[in-house]
C-alpha positions as CSV (number, residue, x, y, z in Angstrom):
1,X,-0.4,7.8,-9.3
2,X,-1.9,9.3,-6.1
3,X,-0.1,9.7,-3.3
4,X,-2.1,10.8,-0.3
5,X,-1.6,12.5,3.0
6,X,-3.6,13.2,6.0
7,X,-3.8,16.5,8.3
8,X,-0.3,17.2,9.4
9,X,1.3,14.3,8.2
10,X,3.3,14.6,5.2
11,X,5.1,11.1,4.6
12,X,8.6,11.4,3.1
13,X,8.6,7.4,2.6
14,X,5.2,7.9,0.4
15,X,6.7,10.7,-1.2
16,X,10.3,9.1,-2.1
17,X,8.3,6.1,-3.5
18,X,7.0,7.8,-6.1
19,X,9.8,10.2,-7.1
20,X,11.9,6.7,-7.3
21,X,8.4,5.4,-9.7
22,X,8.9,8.6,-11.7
23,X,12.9,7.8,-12.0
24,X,11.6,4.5,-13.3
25,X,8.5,5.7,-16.0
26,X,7.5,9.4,-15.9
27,X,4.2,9.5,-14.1
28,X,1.4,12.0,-13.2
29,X,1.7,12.2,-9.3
30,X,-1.6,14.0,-7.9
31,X,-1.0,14.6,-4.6
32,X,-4.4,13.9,-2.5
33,X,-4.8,16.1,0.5
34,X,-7.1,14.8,3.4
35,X,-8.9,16.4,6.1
36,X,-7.0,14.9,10.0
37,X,-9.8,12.6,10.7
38,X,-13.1,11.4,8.7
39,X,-15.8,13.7,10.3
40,X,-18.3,11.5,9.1
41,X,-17.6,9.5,12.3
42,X,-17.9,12.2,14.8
43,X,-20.9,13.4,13.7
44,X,-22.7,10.2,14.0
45,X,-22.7,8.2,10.5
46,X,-22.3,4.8,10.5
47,X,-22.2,4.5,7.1
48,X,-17.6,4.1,6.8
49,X,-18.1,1.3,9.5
50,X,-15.5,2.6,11.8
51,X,-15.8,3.1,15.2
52,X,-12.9,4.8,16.5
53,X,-13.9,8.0,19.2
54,X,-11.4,11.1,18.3
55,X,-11.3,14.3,19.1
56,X,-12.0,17.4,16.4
57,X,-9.4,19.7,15.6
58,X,-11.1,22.8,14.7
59,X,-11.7,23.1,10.8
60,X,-9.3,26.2,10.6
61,X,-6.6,24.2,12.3
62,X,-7.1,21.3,10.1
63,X,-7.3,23.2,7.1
64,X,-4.0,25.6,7.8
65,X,-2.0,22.2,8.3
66,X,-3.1,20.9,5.1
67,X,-2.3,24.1,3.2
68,X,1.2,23.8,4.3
69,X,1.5,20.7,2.9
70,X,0.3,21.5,-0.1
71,X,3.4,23.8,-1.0
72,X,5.5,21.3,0.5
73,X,4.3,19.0,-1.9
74,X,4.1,21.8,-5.0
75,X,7.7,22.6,-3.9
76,X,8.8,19.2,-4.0
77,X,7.6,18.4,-7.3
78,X,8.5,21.7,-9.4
79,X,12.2,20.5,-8.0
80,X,12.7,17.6,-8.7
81,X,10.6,18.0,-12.5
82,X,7.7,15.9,-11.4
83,X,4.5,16.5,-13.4
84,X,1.7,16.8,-11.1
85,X,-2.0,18.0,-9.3
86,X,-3.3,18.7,-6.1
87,X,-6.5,17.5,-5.0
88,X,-7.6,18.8,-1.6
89,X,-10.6,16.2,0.1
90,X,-11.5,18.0,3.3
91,X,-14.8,17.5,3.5
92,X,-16.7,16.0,5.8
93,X,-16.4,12.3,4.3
94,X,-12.3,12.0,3.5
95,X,-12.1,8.4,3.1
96,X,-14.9,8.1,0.3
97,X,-13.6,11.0,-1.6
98,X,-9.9,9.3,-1.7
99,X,-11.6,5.9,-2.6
100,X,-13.3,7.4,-5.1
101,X,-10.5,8.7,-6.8
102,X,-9.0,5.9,-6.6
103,X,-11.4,4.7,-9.2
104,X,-9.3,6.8,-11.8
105,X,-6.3,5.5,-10.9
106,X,-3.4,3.1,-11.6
107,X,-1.5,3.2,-8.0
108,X,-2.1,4.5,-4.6
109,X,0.4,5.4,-2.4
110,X,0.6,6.1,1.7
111,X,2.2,5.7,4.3
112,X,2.5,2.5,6.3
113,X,3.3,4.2,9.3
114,X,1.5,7.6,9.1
115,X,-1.4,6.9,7.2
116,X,-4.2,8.4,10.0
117,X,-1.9,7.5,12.8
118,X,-3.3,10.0,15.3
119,X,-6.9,8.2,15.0
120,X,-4.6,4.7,15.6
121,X,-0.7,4.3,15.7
122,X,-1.2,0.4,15.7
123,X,-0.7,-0.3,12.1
124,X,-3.3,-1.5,10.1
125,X,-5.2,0.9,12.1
126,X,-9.1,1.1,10.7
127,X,-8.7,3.9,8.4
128,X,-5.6,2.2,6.2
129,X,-7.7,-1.0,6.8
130,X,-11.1,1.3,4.8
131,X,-8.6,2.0,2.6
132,X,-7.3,-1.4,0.9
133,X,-10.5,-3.0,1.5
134,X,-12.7,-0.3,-1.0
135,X,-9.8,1.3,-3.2
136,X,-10.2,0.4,-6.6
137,X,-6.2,0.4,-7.7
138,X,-3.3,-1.5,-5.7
139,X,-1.9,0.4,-3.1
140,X,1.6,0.4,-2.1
141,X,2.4,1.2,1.6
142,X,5.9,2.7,2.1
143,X,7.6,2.8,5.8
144,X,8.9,5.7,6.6
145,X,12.5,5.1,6.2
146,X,12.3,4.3,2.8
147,X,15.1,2.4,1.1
148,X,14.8,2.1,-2.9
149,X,13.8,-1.6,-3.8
150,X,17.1,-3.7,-5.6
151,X,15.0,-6.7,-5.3
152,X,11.4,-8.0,-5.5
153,X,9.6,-10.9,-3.5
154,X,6.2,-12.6,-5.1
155,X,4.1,-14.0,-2.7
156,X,2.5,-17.0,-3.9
157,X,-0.2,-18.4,-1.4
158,X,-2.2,-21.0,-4.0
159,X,-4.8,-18.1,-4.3
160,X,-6.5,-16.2,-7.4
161,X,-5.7,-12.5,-5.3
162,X,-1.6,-13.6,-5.2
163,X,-1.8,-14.0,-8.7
164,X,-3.7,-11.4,-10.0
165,X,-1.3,-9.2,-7.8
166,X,1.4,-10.5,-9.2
167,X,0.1,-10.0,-13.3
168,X,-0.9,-6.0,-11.7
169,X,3.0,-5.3,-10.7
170,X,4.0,-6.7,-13.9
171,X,1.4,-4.5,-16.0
172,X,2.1,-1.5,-14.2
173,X,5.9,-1.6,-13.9
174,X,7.5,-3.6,-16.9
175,X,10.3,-1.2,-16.5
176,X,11.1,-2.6,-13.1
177,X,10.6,-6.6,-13.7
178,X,14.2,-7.3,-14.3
179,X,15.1,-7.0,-10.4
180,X,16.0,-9.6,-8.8
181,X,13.0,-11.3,-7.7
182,X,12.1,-14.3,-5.6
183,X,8.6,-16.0,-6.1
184,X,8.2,-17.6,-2.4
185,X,5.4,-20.4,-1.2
186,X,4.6,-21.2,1.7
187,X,3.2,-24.8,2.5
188,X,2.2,-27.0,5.1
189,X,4.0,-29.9,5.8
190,X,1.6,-32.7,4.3
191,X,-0.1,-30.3,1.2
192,X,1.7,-29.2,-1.5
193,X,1.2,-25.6,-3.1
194,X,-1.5,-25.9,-6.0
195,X,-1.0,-25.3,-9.4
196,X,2.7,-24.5,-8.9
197,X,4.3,-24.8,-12.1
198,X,1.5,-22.9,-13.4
199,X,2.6,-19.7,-11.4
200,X,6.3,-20.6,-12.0
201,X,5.6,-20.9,-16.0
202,X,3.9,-17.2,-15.7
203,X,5.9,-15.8,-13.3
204,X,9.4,-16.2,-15.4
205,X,8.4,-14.4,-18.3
206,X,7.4,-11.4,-16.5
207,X,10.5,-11.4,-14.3
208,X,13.5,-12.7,-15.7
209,X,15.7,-12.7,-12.9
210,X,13.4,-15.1,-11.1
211,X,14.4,-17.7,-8.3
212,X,11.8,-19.6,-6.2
213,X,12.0,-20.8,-2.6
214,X,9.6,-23.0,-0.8
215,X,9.0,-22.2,2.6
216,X,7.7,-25.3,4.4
217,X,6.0,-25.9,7.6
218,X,6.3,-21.9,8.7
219,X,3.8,-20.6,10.2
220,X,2.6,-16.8,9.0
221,X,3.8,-14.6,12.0
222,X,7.8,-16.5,11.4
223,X,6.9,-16.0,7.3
224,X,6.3,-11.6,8.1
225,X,9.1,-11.6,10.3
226,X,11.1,-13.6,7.4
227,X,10.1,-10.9,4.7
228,X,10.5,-7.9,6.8
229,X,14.4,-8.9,7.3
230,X,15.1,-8.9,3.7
231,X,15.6,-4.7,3.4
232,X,15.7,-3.6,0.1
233,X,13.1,-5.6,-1.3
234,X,9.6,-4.7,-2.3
235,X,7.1,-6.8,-1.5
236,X,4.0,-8.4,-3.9
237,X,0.9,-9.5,-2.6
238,X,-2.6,-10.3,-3.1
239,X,-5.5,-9.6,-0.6
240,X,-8.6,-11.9,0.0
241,X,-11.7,-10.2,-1.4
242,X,-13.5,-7.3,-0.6
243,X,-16.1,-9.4,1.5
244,X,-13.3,-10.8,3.4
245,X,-11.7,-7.5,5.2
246,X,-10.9,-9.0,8.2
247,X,-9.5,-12.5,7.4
248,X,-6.6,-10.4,5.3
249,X,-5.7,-8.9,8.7
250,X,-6.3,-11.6,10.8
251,X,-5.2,-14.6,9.2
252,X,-2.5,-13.2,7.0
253,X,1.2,-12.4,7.5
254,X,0.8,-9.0,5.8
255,X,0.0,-7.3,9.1
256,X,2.9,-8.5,10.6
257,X,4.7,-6.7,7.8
258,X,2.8,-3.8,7.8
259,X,3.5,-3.5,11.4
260,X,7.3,-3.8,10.9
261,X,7.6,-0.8,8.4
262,X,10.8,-2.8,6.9
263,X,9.9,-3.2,3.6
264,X,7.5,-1.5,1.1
265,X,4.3,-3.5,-0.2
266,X,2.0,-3.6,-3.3
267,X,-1.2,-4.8,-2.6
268,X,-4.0,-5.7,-5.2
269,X,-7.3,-7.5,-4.9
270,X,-9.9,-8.2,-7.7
């Protein structure tokens, strides 16, 4: 599992996520240190699509900030008996390096809330955006006030990415399947949710504690606000494809619950 922090931030939420994954299974936890911003923007390239002007801290800054998380993090884990690396990416292209170890990787972890926040405190600012669209394992994002999942909600949208994020959670976390956990829909008022008892059929032998709702005629900014009230729960979903960036964000309730920081979320596309 990597868990990944930028510049100065060091996100406790992130962190406690994966000590409560190592409670769970033992893991590997490398801890993935970033430069504060991707310097491949500010000195011209085009290349990460993102076109967000910030200012450069000097390199010796940057780099004494990141050091100092480093030990936080080394201190942290000989503590509490985690097994773990540190990877330290500050060169000039940060994102691509952390994609790219992402490659060899079952999970990614950040922060919801921190992730790059002094380039953009909206949430999904363009760097977390970078992020899900090109990593190559799901990524969970953790708010910062992190409260360990008792329950788990399945979002079921009709789509191929919903379900191959739910079989990914199941895969990666058998150990945690027998939560509580609520499979939800939601339809329009005259079209009924395809292949349902399909996904019910697979769904229940993964997670045995399973209970469905239908949510009918909400629309997607009332169905983020619905999730993000439900504390303690951890939320599965799939993302459009990696051609489709921007209709995850703009057509889906994910951002709202991104934006929230209520409730942690696994994300997976194929």
């Amino acid at each position: 599992i990597i868990v990944a922090f930028d510049g100065k931030h060091f996100s406790e939420g992130a962190m406690q996520m994966a000590e409560w994954l190592n409670e769970k299974q033992t893991v590997l936890l490398t801890g993935v240190f970033l430069s504060a911003v991707d310097y491949r923007e500010i000195i011209g390239y085009s290349g990460m699509g993102i076109g967000t002007p910030v200012m450069m801290p000097p390199i010796e800054t940057d780099d004494t900030l990141v050091n100092l998380n480093i030990r936080k993090f080394e201190e942290r884990c000989q503590k509490r008996g985690l097994e773990f690396r540190v990877h330290k990416d500050t060169d000039l292209f940060a994102l691509q390096e952390l994609i790219t170890e992402t490659r060899f990787a079952d999970l990614l972890i950040v922060s919801s809330e921190l992730f790059y926040e002094n380039i953009d405190k909206l949430q999904p600012n363009d760097y977390l955006k970078k992020t899900l669209h090109e990593s190559e394992c799901p990524v969970m994002l953790v708010p910062e006030s992190f409260l360990p999942p008792f329950s788990l909600i399945l979002a079921y949208d009709g789509k191929a990415s919903s379900v191959f994020a739910i079989k990914q959670f199941a895969y990666l976390f058998p150990e945690i399947t027998d939560m509580e956990t609520l499979i939800v829909t939601l339809e329009e008022e005259d079209k009924e949710m395809p292949k349902i008892e399909f996904i019910e059929e697979l769904a229940a032998r993964h997670f045995p504690s399973l209970t469905i709702q239908h949510l009918i005629g909400e629309n997607k900014s009332s169905f983020g606000n619905w999730i993000s009230e439900k504390r303690g729960s951890l939320l599965i979903t799939g993302a459009y494809g990696r051609g489709e960036l921007s209709s995850l964000f703009k057509k889906s309730f994910v951002t709202d619950v991104i934006r929230q920081h209520k409730v942690p979320i696994f994300i997976a596309h194929h």
